[in-house]
ZAMARGU-4260 file (C-alpha; in steps of 0.2 Angstrom, whole numbers, plus 5000, padded with zeros to 4 digits):
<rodrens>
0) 5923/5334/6525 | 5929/5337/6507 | 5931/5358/6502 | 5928/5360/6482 | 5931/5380/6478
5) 5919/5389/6466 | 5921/5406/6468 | 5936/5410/6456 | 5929/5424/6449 | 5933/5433/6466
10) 5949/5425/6466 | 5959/5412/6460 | 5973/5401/6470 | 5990/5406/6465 | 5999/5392/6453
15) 6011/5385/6461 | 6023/5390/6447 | 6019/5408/6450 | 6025/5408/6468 | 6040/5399/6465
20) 6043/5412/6451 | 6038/5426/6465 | 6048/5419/6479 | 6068/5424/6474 | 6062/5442/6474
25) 6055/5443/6494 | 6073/5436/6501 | 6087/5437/6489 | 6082/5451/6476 | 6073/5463/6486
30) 6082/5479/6481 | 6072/5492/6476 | 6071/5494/6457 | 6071/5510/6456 | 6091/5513/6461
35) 6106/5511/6451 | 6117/5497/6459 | 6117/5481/6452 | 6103/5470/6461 | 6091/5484/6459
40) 6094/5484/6440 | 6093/5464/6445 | 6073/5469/6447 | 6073/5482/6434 | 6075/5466/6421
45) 6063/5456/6430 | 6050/5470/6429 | 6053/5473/6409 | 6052/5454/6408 | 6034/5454/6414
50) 6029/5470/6405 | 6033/5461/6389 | 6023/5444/6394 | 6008/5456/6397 | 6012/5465/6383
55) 6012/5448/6373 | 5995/5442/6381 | 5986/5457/6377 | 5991/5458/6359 | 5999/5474/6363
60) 6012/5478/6351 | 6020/5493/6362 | 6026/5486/6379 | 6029/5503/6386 | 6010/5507/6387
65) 6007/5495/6400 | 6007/5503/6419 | 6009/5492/6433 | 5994/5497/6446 | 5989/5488/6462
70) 5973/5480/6452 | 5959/5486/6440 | 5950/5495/6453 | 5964/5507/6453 | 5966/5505/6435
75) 5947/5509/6432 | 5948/5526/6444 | 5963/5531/6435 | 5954/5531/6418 | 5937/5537/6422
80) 5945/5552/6434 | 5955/5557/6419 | 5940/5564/6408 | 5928/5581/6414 | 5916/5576/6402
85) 5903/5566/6397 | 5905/5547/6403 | 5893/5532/6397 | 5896/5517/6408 | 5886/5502/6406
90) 5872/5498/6418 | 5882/5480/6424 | 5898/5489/6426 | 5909/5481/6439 | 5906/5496/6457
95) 5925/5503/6455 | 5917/5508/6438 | 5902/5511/6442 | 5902/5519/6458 | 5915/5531/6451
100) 5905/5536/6437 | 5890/5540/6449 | 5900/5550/6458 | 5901/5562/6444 | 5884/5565/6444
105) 5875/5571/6428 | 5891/5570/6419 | 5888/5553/6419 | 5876/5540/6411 | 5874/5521/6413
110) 5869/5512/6395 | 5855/5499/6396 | 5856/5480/6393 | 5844/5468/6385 | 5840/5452/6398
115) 5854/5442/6394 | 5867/5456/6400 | 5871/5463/6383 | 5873/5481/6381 | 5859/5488/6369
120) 5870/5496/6354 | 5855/5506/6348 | 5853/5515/6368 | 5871/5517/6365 | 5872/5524/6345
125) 5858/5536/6353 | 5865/5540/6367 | 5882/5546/6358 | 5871/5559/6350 | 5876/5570/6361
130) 5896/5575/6364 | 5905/5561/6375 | 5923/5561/6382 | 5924/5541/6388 | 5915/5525/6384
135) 5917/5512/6398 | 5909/5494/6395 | 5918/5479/6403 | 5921/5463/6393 | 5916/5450/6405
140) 5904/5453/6416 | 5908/5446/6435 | 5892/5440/6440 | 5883/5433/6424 | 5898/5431/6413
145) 5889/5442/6398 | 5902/5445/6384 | 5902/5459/6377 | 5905/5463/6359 | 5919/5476/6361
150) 5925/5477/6344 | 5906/5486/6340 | 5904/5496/6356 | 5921/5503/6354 | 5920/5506/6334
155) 5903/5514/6340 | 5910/5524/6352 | 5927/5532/6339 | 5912/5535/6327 | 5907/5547/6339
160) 5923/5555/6345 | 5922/5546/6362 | 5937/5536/6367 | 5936/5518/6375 | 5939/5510/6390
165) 5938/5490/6395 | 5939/5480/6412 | 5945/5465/6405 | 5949/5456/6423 | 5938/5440/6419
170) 5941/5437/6403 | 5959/5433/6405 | 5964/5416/6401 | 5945/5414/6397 | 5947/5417/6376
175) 5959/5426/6364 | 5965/5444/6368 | 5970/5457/6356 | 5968/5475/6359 | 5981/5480/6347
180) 5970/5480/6332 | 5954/5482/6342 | 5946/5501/6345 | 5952/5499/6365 | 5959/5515/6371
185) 5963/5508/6389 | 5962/5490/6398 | 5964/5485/6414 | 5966/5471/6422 | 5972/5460/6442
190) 5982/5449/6443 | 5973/5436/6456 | 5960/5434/6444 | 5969/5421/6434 | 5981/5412/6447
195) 5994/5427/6452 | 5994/5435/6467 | 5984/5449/6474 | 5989/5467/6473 | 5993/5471/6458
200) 5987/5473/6441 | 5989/5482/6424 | 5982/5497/6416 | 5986/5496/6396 | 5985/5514/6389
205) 5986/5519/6370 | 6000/5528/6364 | 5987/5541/6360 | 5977/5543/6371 | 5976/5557/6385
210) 5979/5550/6404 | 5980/5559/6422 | 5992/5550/6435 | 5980/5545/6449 | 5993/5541/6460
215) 6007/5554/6461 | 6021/5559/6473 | 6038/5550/6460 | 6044/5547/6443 | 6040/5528/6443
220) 6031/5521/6429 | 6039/5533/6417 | 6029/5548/6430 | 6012/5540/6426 | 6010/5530/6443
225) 6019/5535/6456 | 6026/5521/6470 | 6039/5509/6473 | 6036/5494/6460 | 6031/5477/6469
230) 6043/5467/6462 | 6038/5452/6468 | 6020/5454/6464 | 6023/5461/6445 | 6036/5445/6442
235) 6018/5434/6446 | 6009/5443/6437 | 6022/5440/6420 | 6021/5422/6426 | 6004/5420/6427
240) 6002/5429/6410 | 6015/5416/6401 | 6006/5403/6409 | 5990/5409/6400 | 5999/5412/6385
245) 6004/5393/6383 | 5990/5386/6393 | 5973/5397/6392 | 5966/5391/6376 | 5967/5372/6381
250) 5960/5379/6399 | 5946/5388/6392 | 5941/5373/6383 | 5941/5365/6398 | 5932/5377/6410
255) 5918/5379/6395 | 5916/5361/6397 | 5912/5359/6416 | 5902/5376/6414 | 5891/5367/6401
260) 5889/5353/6412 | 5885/5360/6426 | 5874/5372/6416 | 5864/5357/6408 | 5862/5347/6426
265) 5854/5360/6436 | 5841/5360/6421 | 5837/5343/6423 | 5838/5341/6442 | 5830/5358/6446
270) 5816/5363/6434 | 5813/5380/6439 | 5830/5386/6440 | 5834/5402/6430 | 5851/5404/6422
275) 5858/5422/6419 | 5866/5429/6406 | 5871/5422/6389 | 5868/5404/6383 | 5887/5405/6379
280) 5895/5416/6389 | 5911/5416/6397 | 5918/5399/6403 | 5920/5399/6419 | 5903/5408/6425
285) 5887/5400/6432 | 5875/5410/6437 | 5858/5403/6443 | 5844/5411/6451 | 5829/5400/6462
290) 5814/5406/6464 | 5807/5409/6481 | 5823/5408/6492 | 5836/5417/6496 | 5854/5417/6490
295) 5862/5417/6506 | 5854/5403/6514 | 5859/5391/6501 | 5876/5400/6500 | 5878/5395/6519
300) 5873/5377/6514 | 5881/5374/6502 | 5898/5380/6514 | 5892/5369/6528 | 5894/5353/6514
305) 5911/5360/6510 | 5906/5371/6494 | 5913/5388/6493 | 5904/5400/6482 | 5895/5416/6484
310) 5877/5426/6481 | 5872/5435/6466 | 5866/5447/6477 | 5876/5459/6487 | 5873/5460/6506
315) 5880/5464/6522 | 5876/5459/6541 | 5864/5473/6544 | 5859/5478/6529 | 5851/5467/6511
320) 5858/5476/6495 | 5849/5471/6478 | 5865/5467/6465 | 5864/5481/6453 | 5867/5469/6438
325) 5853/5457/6442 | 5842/5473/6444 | 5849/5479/6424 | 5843/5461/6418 | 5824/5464/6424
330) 5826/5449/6434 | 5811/5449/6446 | 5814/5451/6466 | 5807/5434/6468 | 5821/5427/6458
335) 5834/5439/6460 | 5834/5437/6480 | 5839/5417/6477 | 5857/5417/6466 | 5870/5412/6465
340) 5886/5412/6456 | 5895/5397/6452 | 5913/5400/6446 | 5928/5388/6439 | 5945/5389/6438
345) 5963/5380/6433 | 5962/5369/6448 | 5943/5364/6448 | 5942/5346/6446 | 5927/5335/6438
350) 5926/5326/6455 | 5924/5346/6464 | 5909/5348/6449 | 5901/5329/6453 | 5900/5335/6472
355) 5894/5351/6468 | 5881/5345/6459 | 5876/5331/6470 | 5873/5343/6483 | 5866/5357/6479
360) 5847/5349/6473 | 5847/5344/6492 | 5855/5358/6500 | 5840/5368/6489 | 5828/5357/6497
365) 5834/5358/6515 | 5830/5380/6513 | 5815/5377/6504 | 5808/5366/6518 | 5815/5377/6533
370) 5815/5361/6546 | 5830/5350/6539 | 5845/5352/6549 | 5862/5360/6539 | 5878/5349/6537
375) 5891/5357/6550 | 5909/5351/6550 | 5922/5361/6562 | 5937/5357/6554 | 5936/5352/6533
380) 5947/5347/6524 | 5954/5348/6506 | 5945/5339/6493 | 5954/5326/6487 | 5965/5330/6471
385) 5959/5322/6454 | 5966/5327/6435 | 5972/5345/6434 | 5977/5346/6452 | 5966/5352/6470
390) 5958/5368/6476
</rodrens>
């Protein structure tokens, strides 16, 4: 049975040019980077490398302010656990924003968003009236692929003597970055999101702006993140983020197309489909909600037909969690119980989106009528490679 890959948004395959770039540092360069000798300043160089190819892909004209992290989920607690004040998150916030921000109780305020996933800039300019430390709004969304306009929310939030903060993990590789001369304070980012490897990640901090080490205990990262650097890990990430410098406007492009397509199709083959979020938003996101299911049963379909992608919803084995974003939208628990997100990458292939979309109206089909059997295969196998490459 063919196996066609569509939740990059959780994570992406590593390029095959990142591992090679990765794999000299487990064997033959493995010296810690921190001591004096000779291969350990080998892996110094290496490190400074991929600091400036981040640096370069986020516009940001001082390399030194990036800190290497183990993923924007550490990134995102260092930033938040660095104010005692006020904290205005929005309501779609990713949960290692989110469910940090909760945990500081009163201190801390989720701002509305229309329908579409957009954060309400009149609720926020009102809500600013009163004295705020940190503004945290991420620019991609995860689950709808609502865009946020962050050059407004973050003049919005200066205008008001609050400093801000973006998680700006899917929207790598997915459009232009530039935080130099936007009103960012901090950004952060992982690195297996766009084709590097899991486990590490980037926090980009201001020059300017005040920041408490999470992670103490060493003088790495100039005292701000203490730990031994994961040399292999930060040299993918500095090659994932070349390859997005040269490659990730073609690849948007690309992705935008297939999302389009695939957007356009479930319209026409299933009428009362709803599609979250933006009409444009990012390129690689589908969400799609359908009425009267639930999410998890066509997820499990669609896997035994060889299609890997994942509910809207959150849920566990022995207990159903509505997602928090889906709730923000006013999508109704009718609809919000049956969706699923739909996500696209460097390696998804027209022929992964033609089976995809051959599929689903009749995996759809088999949970509305209850008493059609589901496809089962033991042992599948890799769909078959077309244009760009395979899963």
């Amino acid at each position: 049975m063919k196996v066609a890959y569509f939740d990059n948004a959780a994570s992406t395959p590593v390029d095959p040019r990142v591992l090679s770039a990765m794999l000299p540092w487990f064997s033959e360069s493995y010296a810690n980077s921190s001591a004096l000798h000779s291969m350990a300043q080998h892996a110094r160089h290496a490190i400074e490398e991929a600091r400036q190819a981040a640096a370069e892909l986020l516009g940001a004209s001082d390399p030194s302010e990036i800190i290497f992290t183990s993923g924007a989920t550490e990134g995102n607690n260092a930033v938040l656990r660095t104010f005692q004040g006020r904290i205005l998150y929005s309501a779609i916030e990713h949960p290692s924003v989110r469910v940090v921000a909760q945990s500081f109780g009163r201190r801390a305020e989720p701002i509305p968003v229309d329908s579409s996933g957009t954060v309400r800039l009149d609720a926020l300019k009102a809500m600013l009236a009163q004295p705020t430390d940190l503004v945290s709004v991420m620019l991609v969304n995860n689950e709808i692929g609502s865009v946020q306009d962050i050059q407004a929310i973050g003049e919005l939030a200066h205008s008001h003597g609050a400093l801000f903060h973006t998680d700006i993990t899917q929207a790598v590789g997915k459009g232009p970055l530039s935080l130099a001369d936007a009103p960012v304070d901090y950004a952060t980012l992982s690195a297996h999101k766009f084709h590097g490897p899991k486990g590490v990640g980037l926090l980009w901090v201001r020059s300017d702006a005040p920041f408490q080490p999470y992670q103490v205990g060493g003088s790495h990262e100039e005292g701000r993140r203490a730990g031994t650097l994961n040399t292999p890990g930060i040299v993918g990430l500095g090659a994932a983020c070349r390859l997005v410098i040269d490659e990730g406007e073609s690849e948007a492009a690309r992705l935008r197309a297939m999302r389009d397509r695939i957007r356009e199709e479930i319209r026409r083959r299933i009428p009362d489909a709803v599609l979250n979020g933006q009409e444009d938003g990012a390129p690689h996101i589908v969400s799609v909600s359908f009425p009267g299911v639930e999410g998890e049963s066509i997820i499990i379909n669609l896997d035994s037909r060889g299609i890997c992608c994942t509910a809207g919803a959150a849920c566990s084995s022995d207990k159903r969690a509505s997602s928090p974003v889906l709730e923000a939208i006013a999508l109704p628990q009718e609809v919000l119980a049956g969706t699923i997100r739909i996500s696209l990458g460097r390696f998804t292939t027209e022929a992964e989106v033609d089976y995809l979309l051959e599929n689903l109206p009749e995996a759809l089909c088999e949970v509305r009528g209850l008493h059609l059997p589901l496809r089962v295969s033991p042992s599948p196998q890799p769909f078959p490679p077309t244009g760009r490459g395979g899963v």
